[in-house]
N, C-alpha and C positions, 0 to 999 in steps of 0.2 A: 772587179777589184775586191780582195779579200780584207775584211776589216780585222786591224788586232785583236786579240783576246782582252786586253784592259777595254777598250771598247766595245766589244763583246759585252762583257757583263754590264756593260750600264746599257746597253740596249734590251738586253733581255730583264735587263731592273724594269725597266719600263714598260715593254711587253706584257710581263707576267702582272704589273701594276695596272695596264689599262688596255690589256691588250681583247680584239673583238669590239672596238666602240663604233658605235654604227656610223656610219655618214650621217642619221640627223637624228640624236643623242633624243634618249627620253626625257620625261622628266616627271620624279617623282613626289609626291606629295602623301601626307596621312590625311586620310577623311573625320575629321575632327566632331562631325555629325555622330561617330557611328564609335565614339571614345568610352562613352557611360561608365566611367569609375565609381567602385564600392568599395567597403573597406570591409577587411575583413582579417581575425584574427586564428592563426595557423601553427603547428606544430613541426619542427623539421628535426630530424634523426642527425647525426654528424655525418654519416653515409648516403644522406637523401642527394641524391642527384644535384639537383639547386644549392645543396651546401658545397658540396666538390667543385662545384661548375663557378664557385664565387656568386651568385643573385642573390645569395640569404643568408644571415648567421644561422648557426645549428642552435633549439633550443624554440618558446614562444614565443610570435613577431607579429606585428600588429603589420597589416599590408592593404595600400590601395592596389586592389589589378583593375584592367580593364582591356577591353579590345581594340586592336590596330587593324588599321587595313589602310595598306600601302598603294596608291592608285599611281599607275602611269597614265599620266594627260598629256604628253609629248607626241611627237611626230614619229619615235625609234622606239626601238626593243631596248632595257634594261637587260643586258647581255655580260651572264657571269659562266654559263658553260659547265664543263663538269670538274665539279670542284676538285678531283681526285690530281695532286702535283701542283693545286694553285696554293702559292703560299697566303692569297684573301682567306682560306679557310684552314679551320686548324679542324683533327679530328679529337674528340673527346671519348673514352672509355667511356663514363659513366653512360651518356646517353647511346653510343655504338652511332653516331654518324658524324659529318662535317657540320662547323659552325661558320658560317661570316662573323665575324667577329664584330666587323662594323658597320653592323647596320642603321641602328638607330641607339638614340640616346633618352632615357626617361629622368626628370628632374620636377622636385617640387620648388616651387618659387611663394615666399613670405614677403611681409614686407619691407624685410631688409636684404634680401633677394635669396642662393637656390639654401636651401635649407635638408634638400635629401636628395638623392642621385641612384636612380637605377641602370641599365641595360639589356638590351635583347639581343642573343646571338642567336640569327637566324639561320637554324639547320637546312631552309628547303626552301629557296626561291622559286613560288610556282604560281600557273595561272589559277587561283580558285575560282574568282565571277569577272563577269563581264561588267561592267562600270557604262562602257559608252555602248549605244547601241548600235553603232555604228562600224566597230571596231569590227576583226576578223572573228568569226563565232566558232573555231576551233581553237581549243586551248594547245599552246605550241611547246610550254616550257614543263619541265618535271626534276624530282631529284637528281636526274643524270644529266642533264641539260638546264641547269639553272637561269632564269629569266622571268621578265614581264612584261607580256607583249604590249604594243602602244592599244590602251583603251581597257587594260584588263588590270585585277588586283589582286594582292599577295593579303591573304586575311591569317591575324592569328587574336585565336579565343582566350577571352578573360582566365581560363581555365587553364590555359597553360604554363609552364615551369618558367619563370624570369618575366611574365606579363605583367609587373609589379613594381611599384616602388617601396621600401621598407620604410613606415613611418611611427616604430618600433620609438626612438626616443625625439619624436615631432609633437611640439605642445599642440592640445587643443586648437582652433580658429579656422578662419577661412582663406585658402590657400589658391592656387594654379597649381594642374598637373599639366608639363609642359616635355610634347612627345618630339622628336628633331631627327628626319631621316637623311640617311648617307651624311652626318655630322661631317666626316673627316673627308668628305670629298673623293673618295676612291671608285664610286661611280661615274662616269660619264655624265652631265646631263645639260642640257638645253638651259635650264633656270635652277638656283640653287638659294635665292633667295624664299621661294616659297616652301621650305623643307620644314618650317616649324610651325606644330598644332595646336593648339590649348584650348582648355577647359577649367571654369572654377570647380569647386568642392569645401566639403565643411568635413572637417575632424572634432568629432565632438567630444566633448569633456562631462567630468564626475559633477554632478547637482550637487550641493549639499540643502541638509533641511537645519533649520533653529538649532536642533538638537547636536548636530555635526555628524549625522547618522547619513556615511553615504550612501548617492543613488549612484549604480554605475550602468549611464546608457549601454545595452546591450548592442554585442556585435554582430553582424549578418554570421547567417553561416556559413562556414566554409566553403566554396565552392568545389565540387568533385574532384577530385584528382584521378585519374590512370596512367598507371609506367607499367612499359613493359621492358625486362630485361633484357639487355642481350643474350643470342639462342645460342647454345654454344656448341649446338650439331646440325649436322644437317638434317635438315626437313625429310619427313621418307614419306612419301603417297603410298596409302594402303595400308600404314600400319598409323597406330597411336601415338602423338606425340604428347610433349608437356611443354609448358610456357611459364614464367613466373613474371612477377612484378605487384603491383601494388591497386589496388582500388577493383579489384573485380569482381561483381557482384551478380545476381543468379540472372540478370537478364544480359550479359556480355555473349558478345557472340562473335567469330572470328571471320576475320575477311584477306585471303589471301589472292596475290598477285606475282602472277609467275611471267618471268619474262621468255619474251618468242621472236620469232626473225622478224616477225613484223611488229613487234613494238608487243609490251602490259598484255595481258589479259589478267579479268578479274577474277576470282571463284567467291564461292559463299553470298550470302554469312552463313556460316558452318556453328549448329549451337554444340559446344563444348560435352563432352560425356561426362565430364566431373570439373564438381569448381571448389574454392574456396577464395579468400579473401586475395589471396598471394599464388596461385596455382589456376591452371585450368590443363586441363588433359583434351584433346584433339584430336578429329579423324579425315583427314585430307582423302577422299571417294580416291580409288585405283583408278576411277576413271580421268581423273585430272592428267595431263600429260607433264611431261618434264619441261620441254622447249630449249634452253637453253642452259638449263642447270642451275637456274638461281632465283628467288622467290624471295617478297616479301611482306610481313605479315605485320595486322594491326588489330588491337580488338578495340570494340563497340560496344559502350556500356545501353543497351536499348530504354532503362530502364530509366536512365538519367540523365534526359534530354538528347540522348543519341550522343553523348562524350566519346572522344575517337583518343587512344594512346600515340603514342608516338610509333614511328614504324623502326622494325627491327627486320636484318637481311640473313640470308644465310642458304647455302648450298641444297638443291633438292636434288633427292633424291628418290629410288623408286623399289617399291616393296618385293624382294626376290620371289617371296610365297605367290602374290598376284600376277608372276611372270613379266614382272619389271625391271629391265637389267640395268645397271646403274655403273656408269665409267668412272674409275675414281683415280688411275695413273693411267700413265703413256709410257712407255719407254722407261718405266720402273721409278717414272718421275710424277709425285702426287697431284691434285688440284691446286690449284693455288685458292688460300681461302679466300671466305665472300666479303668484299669492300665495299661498301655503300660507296653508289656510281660507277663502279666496273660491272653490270647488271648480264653476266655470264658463268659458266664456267671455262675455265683454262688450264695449260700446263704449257710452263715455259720450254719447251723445246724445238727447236727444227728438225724434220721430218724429210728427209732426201729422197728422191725420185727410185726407184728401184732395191729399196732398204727394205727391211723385213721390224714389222712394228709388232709390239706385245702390249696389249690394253689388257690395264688389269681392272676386276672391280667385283660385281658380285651378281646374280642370276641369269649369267648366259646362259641359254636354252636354244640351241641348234640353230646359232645365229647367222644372220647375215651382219656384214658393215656395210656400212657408206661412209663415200670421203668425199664431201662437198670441195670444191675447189672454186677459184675465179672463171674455169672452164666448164664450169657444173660438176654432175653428181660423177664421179670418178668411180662407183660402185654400181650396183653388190658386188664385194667381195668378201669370197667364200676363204672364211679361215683355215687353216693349215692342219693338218692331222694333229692331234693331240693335246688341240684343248681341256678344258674345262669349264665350270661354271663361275669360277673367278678369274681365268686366266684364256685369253686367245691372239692369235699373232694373223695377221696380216701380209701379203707384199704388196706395196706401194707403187703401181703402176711407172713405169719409166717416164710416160709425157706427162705427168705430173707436174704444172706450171708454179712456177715461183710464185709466194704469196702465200693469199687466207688459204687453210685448212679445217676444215672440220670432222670429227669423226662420230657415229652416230652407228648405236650396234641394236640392232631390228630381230627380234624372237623369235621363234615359229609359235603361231602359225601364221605369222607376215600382215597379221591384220587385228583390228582393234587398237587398245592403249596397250602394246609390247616393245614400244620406241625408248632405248632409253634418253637420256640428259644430251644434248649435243656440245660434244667438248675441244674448243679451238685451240688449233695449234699453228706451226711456223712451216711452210712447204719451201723447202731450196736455201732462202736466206733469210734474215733477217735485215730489217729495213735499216741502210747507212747511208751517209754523203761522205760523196768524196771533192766535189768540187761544184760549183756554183757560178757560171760565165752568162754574161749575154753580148749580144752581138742585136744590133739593129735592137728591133723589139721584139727577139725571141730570144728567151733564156734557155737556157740548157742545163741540164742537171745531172750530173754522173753519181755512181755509188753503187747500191747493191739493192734486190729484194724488191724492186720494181714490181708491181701489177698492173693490170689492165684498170682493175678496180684503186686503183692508188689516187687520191685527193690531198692537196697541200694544203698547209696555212703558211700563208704571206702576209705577215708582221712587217708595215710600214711607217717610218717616223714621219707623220704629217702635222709639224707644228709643234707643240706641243703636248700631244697627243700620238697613238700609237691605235693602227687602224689595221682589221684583217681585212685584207681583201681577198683572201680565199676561204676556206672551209665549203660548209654545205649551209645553200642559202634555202625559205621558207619552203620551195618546191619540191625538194628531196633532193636536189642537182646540185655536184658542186659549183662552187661561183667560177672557179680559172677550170674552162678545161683542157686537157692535158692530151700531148702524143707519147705514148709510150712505144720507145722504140725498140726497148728490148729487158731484161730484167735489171738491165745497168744502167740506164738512161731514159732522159726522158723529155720533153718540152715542151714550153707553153711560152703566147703571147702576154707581153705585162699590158694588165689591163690600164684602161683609160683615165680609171678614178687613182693611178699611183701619183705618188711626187717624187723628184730624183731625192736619194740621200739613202741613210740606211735602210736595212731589210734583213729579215730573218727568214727562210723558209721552212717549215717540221714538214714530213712526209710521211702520209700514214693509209695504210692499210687496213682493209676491214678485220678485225671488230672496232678497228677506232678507238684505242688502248695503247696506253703507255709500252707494252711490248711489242706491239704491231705498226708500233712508230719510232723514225728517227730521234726523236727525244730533245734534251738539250745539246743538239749533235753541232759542236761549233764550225762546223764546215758547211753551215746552212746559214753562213753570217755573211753576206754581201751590201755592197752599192747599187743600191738601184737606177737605171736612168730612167723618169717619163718619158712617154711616146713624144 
């Protein structure tokens, strides 16, 4: 049964509002032990990040900060996914990533109650430490898969941008800093009554002597700051880059992270060729590989306490001089740029079975390609007479299976780091619904762009709540699996744990990106029946 479109959108309200809540919800709390608030008095530019972002006025501000650590002590995973299309996150320029907006709430309380009010939008739900010891000893969740798994916790340093309440025009006395996570209820969780932490503190005030000659208690000092700005090119291994932002001093050293088929790898710390307070110039070794074309970077003040910047993303690329060939279009069509949580490069096109492709880009040297496919490596294939070292053309095999694509152009002499960037595209179709039936307790699924590798999320309304019962569960496996019976259909049994009523299904493709999936495709809006 196909559901209207006005109920359509209140199901996908809901979805996208609570959609992925585990079957047995976490529950999170702050560690109130580990709060140790100081005060301390700061300087902000009208341009400073924290003034854009709303945490600070521009100008001097008197500020308690201190440290939060978020602990899940629930039975579930704190499951917020990738934030890229979630409207929980907005993204922000200044900083160059995604914010949850509502995470937690900071307020100071007097004794005629709150007296000052802060916030923290948390860019990156992730595992930092293990809390229980008992809990799973691999951390599960990162910027592109936001979470916290049951027994693990999400830590942020007194040192960071919005770690603060502004107590700028708060008299002298003795107060509560009173910290309140998932305030608005947009989490899932088990218990919601334990969400608030507190701690006293003292704001202290001017002495005076007989004479009226004031004494003004001094302030701590400032605590470190480093920002690093957004890059606004791509990364090139083998040659020199530049970095800007704020607090970098002679013992900062860089730590990059390049993504690969199998998940981060780390490089460095790479110590900078030249620094200055706002600058550092950088040398990424030829020998680092591309992986997947996308990389990102954070520096490391070593000198001051090991303080870490915020991380900042952006396209790599690979040195032509060091026989590094680097893909930067397909089909005359360019990368699409780098988005914190799309942790790739891409180019939105489809790519058809016996077609002739022109990858353009820069140090081809007597290459070969590969075209990774759902069937495997669909290569070498040897390009076309009259290339160049920015320009070569391909044909594209005829049994070329519908689905993921990759293309990946290899140098001569075929060995060492001569690999360049591996840049995904669309093979046959691109992922649609055209209709949504079941029958007994096998559903059936028609449309377009099917794979072998295709995994769904099924968005069910249980309760009052909205539950995946597919994606990919802790194993690497999807949760429903699927008969694909051809590029236009495909079925699976509804599993055990559904309830009859609505259902959303999205259909997605590897890389598992908004282009390699069905989308808000409302032909994926059904009735479900339980078994």
């Amino acid at each position: 049964m196909r559901l209207g479109r006005a109920r359509l959108a209140i199901v996908l309200a809901a979805l996208l509002l609570a959609a992925a809540a585990s079957a047995q919800p976490g529950d999170l709390i702050f560690n109130a032990a580990a709060i140790n608030p100081f005060i301390t008095t700061e300087s902000f530019p009208a341009n400073d990040c924290a003034v854009v972002e709303g945490c600070v006025q521009a100008g001097t501000r008197k500020l308690v900060r201190f440290r939060s650590e978020s602990w899940n002590i629930g039975a579930g995973d704190i499951f917020l996914g990738n934030p890229v299309g979630n409207p929980l996150f907005h993204f922000h320029d200044c900083h160059g990533h995604y914010h949850f907006e509502g995470f937690a709430d900071y307020r100071i309380l007097g004794p005629g109650g709150v007296v000052a009010n802060g916030f923290k939008a948390s860019f990156c739900l992730l595992d930092t430490f293990r809390h229980d010891p008992s809990a799973d000893p691999d951390p599960l969740y990162n910027c592109n898969n936001q979470g916290i798994q049951a027994g693990w916790a999400d830590v942020y340093g007194a040192n960071l941008d919005c770690q603060w309440v502004d107590i700028t025009d708060v008299s002298p006395g003795h107060y509560t800093l009173e910290i309140e996570v998932n305030p608005d209820g947009l989490l899932p969780e088990s218990n919601q009554s334990n969400n608030v932490a507190s701690v006293e503190f003292d704001i202290p005030g001017a002495t005076h002597t007989p004479t009226r000659t004031p004494t003004v208690t001094p302030t701590r000092t400032p605590a470190p700051s480093l920002t690093l700005d957004p890059i606004p090119a791509p990364i090139v291994v083998g040659q020199s880059n530049a970095l800007t932002g704020t607090g970098f001093t002679a013992g900062s050293v860089v730590l990059l992270f390049v993504s690969t088929a199998t998940g981060p790898r780390a490089f460095g710390p790479f110590t900078p060729q030249t620094w200055s307070p706002t600058m550092l110039t950088w040398l990424p070794p030829a020998t680092i590989p591309l992986g997947r074309g996308f990389a990102t970077v954070r520096v490391v003040n070593t000198d001051q306490g090991f303080i870490a910047s915020n991380s900042r993303s952006q396209l790599l690329y690979g040195s032509a001089a060091a026989n590094i060939p680097t893909i930067m279009s397909v089909n005359g069509q360019n990368l699409e740029p780098a988005v914190p949580g799309v942790p790739l490069a891409y180019v939105k096109v489809v790519i058809q079975p016996s077609s002739t492709v022109t990858l353009g880009g820069t140090g081809f040297n007597a290459p070969l390609v590969n075209l990774f496919s759902s069937a495997g490596n669909l290569g070498p294939l040897t390009p076309l007479a009259g290339g160049s070292a920015t320009s070569i053309q391909v044909n594209v095999p005829g049994a070329a299976p519908t689905g993921p694509g990759t293309f990946q152009v290899v140098n001569s002499p075929y060995s060492g780091n001569v690999t360049s960037n591996a840049v995904s595209v669309v093979l046959g179709a691109q992922v649609s619904l055209s209709d949504v039936s079941q029958t007994g307790n096998e559903v059936t699924v028609t449309g377009a762009g099917f794979s072998p590798l295709l995994v769904i999320n099924l968005f069910n309304v249980q309760g009052q709540t909205v539950v995946n019962l597919g994606g990919i569960g802790g194993n690497g496996m999807p949760r429903i699996p699927l008969t694909v019976d051809s590029s236009a259909q495909f079925r699976f049994t509804v599993p055990n744990t559904a309830v009859t009523g609505p259902a959303y299904l999205q259909a997605i493709n590897p890389p598992f990106i908004g282009w390699s999936s069905s989308g808000g495709d409302p032909d994926g809006a059904f009735t479900l029946t339980a078994p």
